[in-house]
TIVOVO-268010 format. One record per residue (C-alpha): residue number from 1; x, y, z. Coordinates in nm, 4 decimals. Layout:
> NUM,X,Y,Z
...
This chain:
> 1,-1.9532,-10.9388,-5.1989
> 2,-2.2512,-11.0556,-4.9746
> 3,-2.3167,-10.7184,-4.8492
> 4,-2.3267,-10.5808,-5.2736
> 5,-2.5297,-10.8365,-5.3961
> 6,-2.8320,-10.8123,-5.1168
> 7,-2.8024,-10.4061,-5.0857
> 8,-3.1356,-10.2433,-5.0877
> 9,-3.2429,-10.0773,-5.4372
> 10,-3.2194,-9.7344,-5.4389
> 11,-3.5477,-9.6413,-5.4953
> 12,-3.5893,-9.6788,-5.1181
> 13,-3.3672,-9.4898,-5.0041
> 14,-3.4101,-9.1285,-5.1759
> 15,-3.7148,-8.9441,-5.4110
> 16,-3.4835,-8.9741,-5.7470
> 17,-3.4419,-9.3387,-5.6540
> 18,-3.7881,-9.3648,-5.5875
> 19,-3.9169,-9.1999,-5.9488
> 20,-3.6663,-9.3792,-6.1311
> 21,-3.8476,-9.7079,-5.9682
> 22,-4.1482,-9.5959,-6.1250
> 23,-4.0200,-9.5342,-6.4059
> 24,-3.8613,-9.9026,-6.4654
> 25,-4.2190,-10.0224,-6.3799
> 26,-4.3718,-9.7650,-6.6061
> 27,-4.1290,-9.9233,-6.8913
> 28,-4.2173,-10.2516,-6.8521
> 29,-4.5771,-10.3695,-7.0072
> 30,-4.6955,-10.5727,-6.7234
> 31,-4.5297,-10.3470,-6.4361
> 32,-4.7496,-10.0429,-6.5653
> 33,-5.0640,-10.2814,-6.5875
> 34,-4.9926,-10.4457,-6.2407
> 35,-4.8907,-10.0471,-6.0975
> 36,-5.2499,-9.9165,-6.2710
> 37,-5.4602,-10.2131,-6.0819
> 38,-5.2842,-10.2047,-5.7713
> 39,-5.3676,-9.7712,-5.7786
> 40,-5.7153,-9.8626,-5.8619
> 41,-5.7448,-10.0788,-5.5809
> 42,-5.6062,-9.8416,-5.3251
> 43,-5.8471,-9.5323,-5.4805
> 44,-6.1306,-9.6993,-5.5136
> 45,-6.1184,-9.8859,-5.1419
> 46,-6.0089,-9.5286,-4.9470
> 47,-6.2987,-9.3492,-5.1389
> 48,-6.5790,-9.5984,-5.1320
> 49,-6.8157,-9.3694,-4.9553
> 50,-6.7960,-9.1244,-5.2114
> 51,-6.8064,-9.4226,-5.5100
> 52,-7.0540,-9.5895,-5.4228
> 53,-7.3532,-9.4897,-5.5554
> 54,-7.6301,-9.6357,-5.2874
> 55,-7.6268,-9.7666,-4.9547
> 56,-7.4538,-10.1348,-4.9797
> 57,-7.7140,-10.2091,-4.6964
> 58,-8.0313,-10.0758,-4.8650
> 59,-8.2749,-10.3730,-4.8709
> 60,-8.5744,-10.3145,-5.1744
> 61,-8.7505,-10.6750,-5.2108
> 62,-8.9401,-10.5219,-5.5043
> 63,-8.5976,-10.4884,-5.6908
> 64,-8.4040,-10.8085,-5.6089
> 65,-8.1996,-10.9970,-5.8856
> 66,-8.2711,-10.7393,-6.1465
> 67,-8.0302,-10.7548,-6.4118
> 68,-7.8089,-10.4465,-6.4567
> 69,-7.9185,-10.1628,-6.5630
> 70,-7.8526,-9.7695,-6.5827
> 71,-7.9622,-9.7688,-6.2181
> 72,-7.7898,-10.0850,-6.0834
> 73,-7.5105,-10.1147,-6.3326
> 74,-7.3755,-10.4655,-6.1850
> 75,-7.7605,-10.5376,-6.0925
> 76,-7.8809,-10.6086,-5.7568
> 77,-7.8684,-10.8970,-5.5249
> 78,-8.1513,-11.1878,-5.3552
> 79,-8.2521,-10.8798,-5.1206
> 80,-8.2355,-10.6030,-5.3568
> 81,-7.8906,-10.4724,-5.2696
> 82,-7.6803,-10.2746,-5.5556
> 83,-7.3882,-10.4772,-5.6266
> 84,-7.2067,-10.2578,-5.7085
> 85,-7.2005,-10.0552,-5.4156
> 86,-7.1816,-10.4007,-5.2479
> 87,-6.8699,-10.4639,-5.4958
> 88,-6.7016,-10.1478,-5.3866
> 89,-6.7413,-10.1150,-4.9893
> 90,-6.6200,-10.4977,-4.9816
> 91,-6.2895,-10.3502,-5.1318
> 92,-6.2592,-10.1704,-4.8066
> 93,-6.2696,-10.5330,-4.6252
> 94,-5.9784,-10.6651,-4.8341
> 95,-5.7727,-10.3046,-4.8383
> 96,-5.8170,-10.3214,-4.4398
> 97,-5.7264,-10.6930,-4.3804
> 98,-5.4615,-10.7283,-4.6291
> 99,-5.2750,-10.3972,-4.5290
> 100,-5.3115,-10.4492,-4.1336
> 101,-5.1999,-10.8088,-4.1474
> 102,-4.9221,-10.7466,-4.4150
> 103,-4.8154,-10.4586,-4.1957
> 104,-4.8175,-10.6793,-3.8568
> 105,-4.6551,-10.9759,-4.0372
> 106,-4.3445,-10.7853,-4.1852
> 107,-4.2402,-10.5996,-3.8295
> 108,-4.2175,-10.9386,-3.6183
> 109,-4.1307,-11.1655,-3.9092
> 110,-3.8492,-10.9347,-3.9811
> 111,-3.7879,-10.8700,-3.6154
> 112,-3.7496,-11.2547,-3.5751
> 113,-3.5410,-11.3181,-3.8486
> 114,-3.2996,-11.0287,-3.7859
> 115,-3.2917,-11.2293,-3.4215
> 116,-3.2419,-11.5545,-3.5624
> 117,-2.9871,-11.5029,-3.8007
> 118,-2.7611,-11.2516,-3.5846
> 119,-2.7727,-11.4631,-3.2846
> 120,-2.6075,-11.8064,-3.1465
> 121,-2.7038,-12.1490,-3.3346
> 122,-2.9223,-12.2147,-3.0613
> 123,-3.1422,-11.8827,-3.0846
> 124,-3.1104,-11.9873,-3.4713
> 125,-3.2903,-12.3044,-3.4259
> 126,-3.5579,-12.1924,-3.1777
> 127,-3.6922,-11.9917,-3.3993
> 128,-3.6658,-12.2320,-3.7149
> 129,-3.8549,-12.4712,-3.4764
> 130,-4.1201,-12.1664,-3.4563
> 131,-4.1286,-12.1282,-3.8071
> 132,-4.1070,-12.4832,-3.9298
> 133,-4.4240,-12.5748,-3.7047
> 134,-4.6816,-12.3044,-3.8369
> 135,-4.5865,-12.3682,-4.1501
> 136,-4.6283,-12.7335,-4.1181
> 137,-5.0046,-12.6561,-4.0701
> 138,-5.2174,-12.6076,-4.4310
> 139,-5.3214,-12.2215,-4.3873
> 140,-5.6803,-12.3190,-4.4672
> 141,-5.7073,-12.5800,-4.2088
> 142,-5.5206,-12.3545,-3.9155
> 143,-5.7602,-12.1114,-4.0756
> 144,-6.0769,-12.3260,-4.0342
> 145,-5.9686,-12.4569,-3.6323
> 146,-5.8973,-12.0578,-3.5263
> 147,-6.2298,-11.9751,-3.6323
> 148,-6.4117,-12.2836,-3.4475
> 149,-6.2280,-12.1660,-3.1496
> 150,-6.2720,-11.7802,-3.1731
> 151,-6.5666,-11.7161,-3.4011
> 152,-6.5623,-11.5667,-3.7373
> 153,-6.4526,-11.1907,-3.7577
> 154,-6.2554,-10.9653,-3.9064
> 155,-5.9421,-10.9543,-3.5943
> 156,-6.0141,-11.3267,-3.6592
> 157,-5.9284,-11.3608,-3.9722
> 158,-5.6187,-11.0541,-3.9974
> 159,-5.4704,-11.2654,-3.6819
> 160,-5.4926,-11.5740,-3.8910
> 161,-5.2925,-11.3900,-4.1464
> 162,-5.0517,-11.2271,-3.9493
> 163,-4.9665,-11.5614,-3.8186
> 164,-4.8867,-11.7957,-4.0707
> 165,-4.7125,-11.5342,-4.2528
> 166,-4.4192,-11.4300,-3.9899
> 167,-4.2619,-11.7272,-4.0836
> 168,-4.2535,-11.6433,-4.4617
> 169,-4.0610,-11.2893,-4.3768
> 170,-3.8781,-11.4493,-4.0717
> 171,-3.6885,-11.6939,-4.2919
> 172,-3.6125,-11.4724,-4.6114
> 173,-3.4812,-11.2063,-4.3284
> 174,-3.2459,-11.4798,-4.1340
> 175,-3.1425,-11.5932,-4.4429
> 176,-2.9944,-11.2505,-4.5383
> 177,-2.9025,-11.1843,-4.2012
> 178,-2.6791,-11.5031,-4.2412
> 179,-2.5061,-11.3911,-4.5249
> 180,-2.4468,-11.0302,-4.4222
> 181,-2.3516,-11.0955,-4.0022
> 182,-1.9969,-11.1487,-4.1524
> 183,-1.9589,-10.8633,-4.3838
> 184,-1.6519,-10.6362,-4.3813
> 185,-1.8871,-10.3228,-4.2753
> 186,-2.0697,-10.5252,-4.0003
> 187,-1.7211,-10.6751,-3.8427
> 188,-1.5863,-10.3068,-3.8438
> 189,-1.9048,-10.1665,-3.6853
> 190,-1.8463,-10.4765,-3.4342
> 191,-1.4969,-10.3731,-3.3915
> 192,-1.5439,-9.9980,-3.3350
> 193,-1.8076,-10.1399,-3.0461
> 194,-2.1281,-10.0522,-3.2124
> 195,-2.3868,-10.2255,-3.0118
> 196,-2.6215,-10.5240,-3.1408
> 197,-2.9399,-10.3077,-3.1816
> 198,-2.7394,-10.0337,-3.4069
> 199,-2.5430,-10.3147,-3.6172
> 200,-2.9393,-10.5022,-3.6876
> 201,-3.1273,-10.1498,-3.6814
> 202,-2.8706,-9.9159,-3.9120
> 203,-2.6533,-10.1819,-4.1472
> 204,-2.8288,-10.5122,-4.1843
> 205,-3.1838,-10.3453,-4.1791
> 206,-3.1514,-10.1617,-4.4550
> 207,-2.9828,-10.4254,-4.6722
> 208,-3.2749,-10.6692,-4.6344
> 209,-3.5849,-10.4952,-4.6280
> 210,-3.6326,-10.4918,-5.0214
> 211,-3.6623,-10.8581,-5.1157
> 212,-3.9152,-10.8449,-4.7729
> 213,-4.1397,-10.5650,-4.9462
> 214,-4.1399,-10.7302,-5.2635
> 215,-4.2526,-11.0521,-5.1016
> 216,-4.4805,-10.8429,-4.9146
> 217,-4.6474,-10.7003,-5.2627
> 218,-4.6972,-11.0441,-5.3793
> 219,-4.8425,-11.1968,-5.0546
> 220,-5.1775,-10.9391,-5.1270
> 221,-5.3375,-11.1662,-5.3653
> 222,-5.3146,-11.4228,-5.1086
> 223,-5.4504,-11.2500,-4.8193
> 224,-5.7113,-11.1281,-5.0249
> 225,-5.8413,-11.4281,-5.1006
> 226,-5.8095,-11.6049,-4.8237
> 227,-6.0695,-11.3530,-4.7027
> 228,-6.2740,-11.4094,-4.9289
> 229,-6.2502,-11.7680,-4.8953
> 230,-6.3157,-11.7429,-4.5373
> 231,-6.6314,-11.5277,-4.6430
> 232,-6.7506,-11.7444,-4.8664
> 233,-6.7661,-12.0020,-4.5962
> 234,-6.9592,-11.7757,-4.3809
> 235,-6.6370,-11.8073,-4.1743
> 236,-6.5139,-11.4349,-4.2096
> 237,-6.6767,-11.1382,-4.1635
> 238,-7.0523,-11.0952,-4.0289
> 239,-7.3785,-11.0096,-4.2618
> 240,-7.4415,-10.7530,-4.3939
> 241,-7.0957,-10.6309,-4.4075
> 242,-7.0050,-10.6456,-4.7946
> 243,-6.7452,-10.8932,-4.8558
> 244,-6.6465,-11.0211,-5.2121
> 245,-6.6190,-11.3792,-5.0867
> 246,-6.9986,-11.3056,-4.9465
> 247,-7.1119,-11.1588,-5.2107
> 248,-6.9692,-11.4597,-5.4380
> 249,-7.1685,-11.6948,-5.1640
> 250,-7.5077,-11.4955,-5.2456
> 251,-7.4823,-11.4835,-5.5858
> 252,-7.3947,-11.9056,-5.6044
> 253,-7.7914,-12.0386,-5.5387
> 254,-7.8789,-11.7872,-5.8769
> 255,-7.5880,-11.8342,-6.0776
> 256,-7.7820,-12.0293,-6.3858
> 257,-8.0678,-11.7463,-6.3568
> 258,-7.8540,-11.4224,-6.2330
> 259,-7.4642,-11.4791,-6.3057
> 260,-7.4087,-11.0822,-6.2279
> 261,-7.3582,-11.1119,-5.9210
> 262,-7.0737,-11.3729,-5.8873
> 263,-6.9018,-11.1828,-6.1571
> 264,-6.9303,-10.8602,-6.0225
> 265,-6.7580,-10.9827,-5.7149
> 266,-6.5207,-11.2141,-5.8826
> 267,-6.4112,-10.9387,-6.1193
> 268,-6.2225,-10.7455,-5.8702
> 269,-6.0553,-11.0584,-5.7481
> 270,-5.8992,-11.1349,-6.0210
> 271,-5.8064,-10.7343,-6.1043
> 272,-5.6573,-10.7506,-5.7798
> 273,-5.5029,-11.0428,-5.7353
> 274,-5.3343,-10.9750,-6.1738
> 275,-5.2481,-10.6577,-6.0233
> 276,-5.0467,-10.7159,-5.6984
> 277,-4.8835,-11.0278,-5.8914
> 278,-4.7310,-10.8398,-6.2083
> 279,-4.6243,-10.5602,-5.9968
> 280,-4.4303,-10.7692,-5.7848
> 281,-4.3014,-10.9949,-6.0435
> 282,-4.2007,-10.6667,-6.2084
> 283,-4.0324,-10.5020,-5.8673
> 284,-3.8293,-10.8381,-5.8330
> 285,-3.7084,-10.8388,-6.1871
> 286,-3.6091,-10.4605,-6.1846
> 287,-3.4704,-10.4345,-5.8648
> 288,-3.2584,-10.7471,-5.8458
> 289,-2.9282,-10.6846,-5.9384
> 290,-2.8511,-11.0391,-6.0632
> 291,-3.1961,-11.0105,-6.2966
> 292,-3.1125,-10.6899,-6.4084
> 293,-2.8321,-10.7992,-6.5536
C-alpha cells in the first residue's frame, strides 16, 4: 500500500500524462492564474534583452525621478535609469538564482535522503544530525555570517540557498524512502539481486520525486526573495546590476516624493511569489491521490 499511495503522478512519466496535468491546472481558477504568472516570469526573464526597452545601465541626470510617462512607463530612478528596463533585467537575477540553486538543492538533497533512508540506522542519523544542524540556524542570519565571510555576490548568495535547502528535500526524500525500502517490488528486486544503485535509481526514484518537485515549485517565492532581501541590504549582488531588492533599496530615500519606483520593483515580487505559490498549492492538490479524492 506504501508503494500506491506515494507513486509518482503520471503526468511525469509520459506526454498524455503530462497534458492532462495541464489540463487539471487549467481547470482549476487559481492553478491557471498561478500557471499564467509563473509563464510570464520565465518569458519575460529569458527575453529581457529583447523587452527591455533601454539600457538598464543608461545614466541621464537630466531625467532622474521623472514620473512615468510614454517614454519611461514605470518612470526612472535617482540616476535617471528606466525602471522598467531596470524591473525586467532584475528578473534575470531571480530566474538565474532561484533555478540554479533549486536545481543544486534537489540533486544532493534527494541524493542524501535516498542515502539516509535506504541505509543502516546509523547512516540514518548522520545525516539527520546534518540536516537538523543547518536547519537549526535562522536562514537570514546563516545568510548574513556567509556574506561577512565571503562577500556579497551572486555564487554567494545561490550557495546560501543551495545550502539550507538540502535539508528541506533530504528529509521529505528519507521519509519516503522509509516507507517504500520495504515494499513488495523493492524486496523482490532485492531478492532477484538487483544492486543498491538500481533499487534507489529505477524503483524508489521514481516514486518520490513528485512531492520533491512540488516542494521545489513552492520554495521559488522564497528564494526569490531572499535575494532580494539580501539586495536590499546591499548584501547580494553588486551595483549596477538590476536587482528588485536594489531597486526597492533606491527607490526607499524617495518613496513620499517618487513611490514608482518601489512599486515597480515590488510588483513583480508579489506576481511572482502569487504565482509560484498557487501553482504549487494547485500541483499538490491535483496530484495527491489522498486530496484528489
Amino acid at each position: 500500500m506504501a508503494a500506491e499511495s506515494n507513486t509518482t503522478p503520471m503526468p511525469i512519466k509520459s506526454r498524455s500524462g503530462f497534458i492532462s496535468t495541464i489540463k487539471l491546472i487549467l481547470g482549476d481558477p487559481m492553478g491557471a492564474i498561478g500557471l499564467t504568472l509563473v509563464l510570464a516570469f520565465f518569458v519575460v526573464s529569458i527575453f529581457a534583452s529583447q523587452l527591455a526597452p533601454m539600457n538598464p545601465n543608461k545614466i541621464d541626470v537630466r531625467a532622474k525621478l521623472q514620473a512615468p510617462s510614454a517614454m519611461h512607463l514605470l518612470g526612472t530612478d535617482q540616476l535617471g535609469r528606466d525602471n522598467l528596463s531596470r524591473v525586467v533585467h532584475g528578473s534575470q537575477i531571480a530566474l538565474k538564482v532561484s533555478m540554479i540553486s533549486i536545481v543544486l538543492a534537489v540533486l544532493i538533497g534527494t541524493a542524501m535522503g535516498l542515502v539516509a533512508g535506504y541505509s543502516s540506522k546509523l547512516v540514518d542519523s548522520i545525516f539527520l544530525l546534518f540536516f537538523d544542524t543547518i536547519r537549526s540556524y535562522p536562514t537570514i542570519m546563516f545568510a548574513l555570517a556567509v556574506v561577512a565571510l565571503f562577500g556579497p555576490s551572486l555564487n554567494t548568495i545561490i550557495g546560501i540557498v543551495v545550502v539550507t535547502s538540502i535539508p528541506t528535500y533530504g528529509r521529505i526524500v528519507r521519509t519516503l524512502t522509509l516507507s517504500l525500502r520495504n515494499a513488495e517490488y523493492v524486496e523482490a528486486e532485492r531478492a532477484m539481486g538487483s544492486s543498491v544503485l538500481r533499487i534507489l535509481t529505477l524503483h524508489i526514484l521514481p516514486n518520490v520525486i513528485g512531492p520533491v518537485l512540488i516542494v521545489a515549485s513552492m520554495e521559488v517565492p522564497l528564494v526569490i526573495t531572499l535575494e532580494a532581501g539580501l539586495s536590499y541590504l546591499g548584501l547580494g549582488v553588486r551595483p549596477p546590476t538590476p536587482s528588485w531588492g536594489s531597486i526597492l533599496f533606491d527607490g526607499y530615500s524617495f518613496f513620499r516624493n517618487t513611490p514608482w519606483i518601489m512599486i515597480a520593483a515590488g510588483t513583480p515580487l508579489i506576481l511572482a511569489t502569487i504565482g509560484f505559490t498557487f501553482l504549487g498549492e494547485t500541483l499538490r492538490d491535483k496530484l495527491d491521490p489522498k486530496l484528489r479524492k
